[in-house]
Phi, psi and omega in degrees: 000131181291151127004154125239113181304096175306123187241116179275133163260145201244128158276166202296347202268287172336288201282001169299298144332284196304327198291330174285339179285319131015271185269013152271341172260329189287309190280358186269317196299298194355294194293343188272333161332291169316276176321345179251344178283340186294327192266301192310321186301305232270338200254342187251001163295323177296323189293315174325308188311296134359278196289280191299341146321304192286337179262001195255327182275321170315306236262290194294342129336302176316297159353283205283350179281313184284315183317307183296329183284320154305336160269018173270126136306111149321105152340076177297356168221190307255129215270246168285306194202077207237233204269141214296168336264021152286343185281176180191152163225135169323188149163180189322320184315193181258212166294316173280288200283331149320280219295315175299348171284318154355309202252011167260143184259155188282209149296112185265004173286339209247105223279183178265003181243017168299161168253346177250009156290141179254056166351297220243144168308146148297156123020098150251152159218136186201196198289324178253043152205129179275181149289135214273145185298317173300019197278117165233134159263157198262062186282148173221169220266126170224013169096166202036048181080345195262145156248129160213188216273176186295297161299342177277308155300008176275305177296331199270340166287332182304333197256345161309316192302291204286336162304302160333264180310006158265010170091009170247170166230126179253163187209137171295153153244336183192156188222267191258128123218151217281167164328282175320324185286297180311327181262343159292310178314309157296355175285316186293332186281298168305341173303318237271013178282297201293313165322307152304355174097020167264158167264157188320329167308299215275350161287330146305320160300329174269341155299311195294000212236351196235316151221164183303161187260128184340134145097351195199040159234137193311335236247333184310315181283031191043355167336310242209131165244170150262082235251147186020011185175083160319001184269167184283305220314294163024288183312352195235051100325134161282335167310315182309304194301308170316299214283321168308312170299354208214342197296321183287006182292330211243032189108339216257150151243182172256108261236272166246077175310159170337291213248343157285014194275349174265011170233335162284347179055020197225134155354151156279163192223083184299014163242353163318074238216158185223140166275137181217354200126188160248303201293326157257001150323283207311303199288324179293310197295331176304320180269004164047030164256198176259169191287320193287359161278305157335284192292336195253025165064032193228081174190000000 
């Protein structure tokens, strides 16, 4: 005779009981199902958010880069020979006084959107540098019979203006001249040396100590003014003074200062003024040196 496999009968209460714990287990997994796509939507809306916050600050980074880079002034140095201290210019001097012009630096104060800023060294000329044969100056007309170079009469009306208004007044004496005119002028000087009973050396020389010898005066290059008064006396004018404080704001230096003469070999000349930059202006004149110091880095 088989078994009978005991089979438990649920009273009616019992399957009653199981079926709500049932659909009380079926609605907890749900919900926590539902809590949990609710929290992933939610972590991948922030990485979104994110992500475009972060592509929003590249954009505007960018923005300000290129901005920034559009409002930087084109370098004007250095090109061939631009802005100090990398830079250098031929000039009369030799191969060894180039290299050594290289290494001087400009005004790192002084910006390039200055308009009397100067890329390239000046110029030097002095009794052992001529002027280069190839030279032209670019001179224009600046009233009252004078010439001086173009941009350089521009800078010398900017310092007109502003000498005006402080109450001072400068007037040309001398501006541009051509070779010929620097060797009449030097002929003349030496007649009138000889006329006092120096000899021909020594009216040379002494001429040579006052005005430049053809070929190696600054006035040639159209550079260099001579402002209200050839006498030294110049120097003790409320004018000499304003102009020292002030010519390098426009370009100008004071030329052959006093305490240089022996390395400018020329007088001191308190009217003298040479246009060279503002950017190499500022420094000679701050250092109170000459030009030919400037150039050759011995300050």
């Amino acid at each position: 005779m088989k078994k009978r496999r005991y089979q438990k009968r649920y009273t009616k209460g019992e399957i009653i009981r199981n079926r709500i714990l049932v659909v009380l287990l079926v609605l907890a997994l749900a919900l926590a199902a539902a809590c949990g796509l609710s929290m992933l939507g939610k972590e991948e809306e922030g990485s979104q958010g994110q992500s475009s916050s972060s592509e929003s600050f590249a954009e505007e980074s960018s923005e300000e880069q290129q901005e920034s880079s559009a409002a930087q002034p084109e370098s004007s140095a250095p090109e061939e020979s631009s802005s100090l201290p990398e830079s250098s210019q031929e000039s009369a001097s030799s191969e060894s006084q180039v290299s050594s012009q290289s290494t001087v630096a400009s005004g790192e104060d002084v910006s390039e959107e200055d308009p009397f800023y100067e890329p390239e060294m000046p110029i030097l000329v002095n009794p052992t540098n001529r002027i280069p044969e190839d030279y032209v100056p670019d001179v224009a007309d600046m009233g009252n019979g004078y010439q001086f170079d173009r941009k350089a009469t521009q800078a010398y009306n900017e310092m007109l203006r502003a000498a005006n208004a402080d109450g001072i007044s400068l007037w040309v004496v001398s501006a541009y001249r051509d070779n010929d005119k620097q060797t009449t002028n030097f002929n003349n000087k030496v007649k009138e040396y000889e006329a006092m009973g120096y000899s021909a050396q020594e009216a040379y020389d002494a001429t040579a100590k006052i005005i430049a010898v053809p070929g190696t005066s600054e006035h040639s290059l159209g550079l260099a003014l001579d402002l209200n008064s050839l006498e030294q006396s110049f120097e003790n004018t409320e004018t000499y003074r304003w102009l020292v404080s002030h010519c390098a704001e426009y370009g100008f230096i004071l030329r052959y200062p006093k305490d240089k003469e022996e390395i400018t070999q020329i007088i001191f000349e308190p009217w003298h003024y040479r246009y060279v930059g503002t950017n190499h202006a500022k420094i000679i004149m701050e250092k109170g040196i000459c030009l030919e110091e400037y150039l050759s880095g011995d300050y």
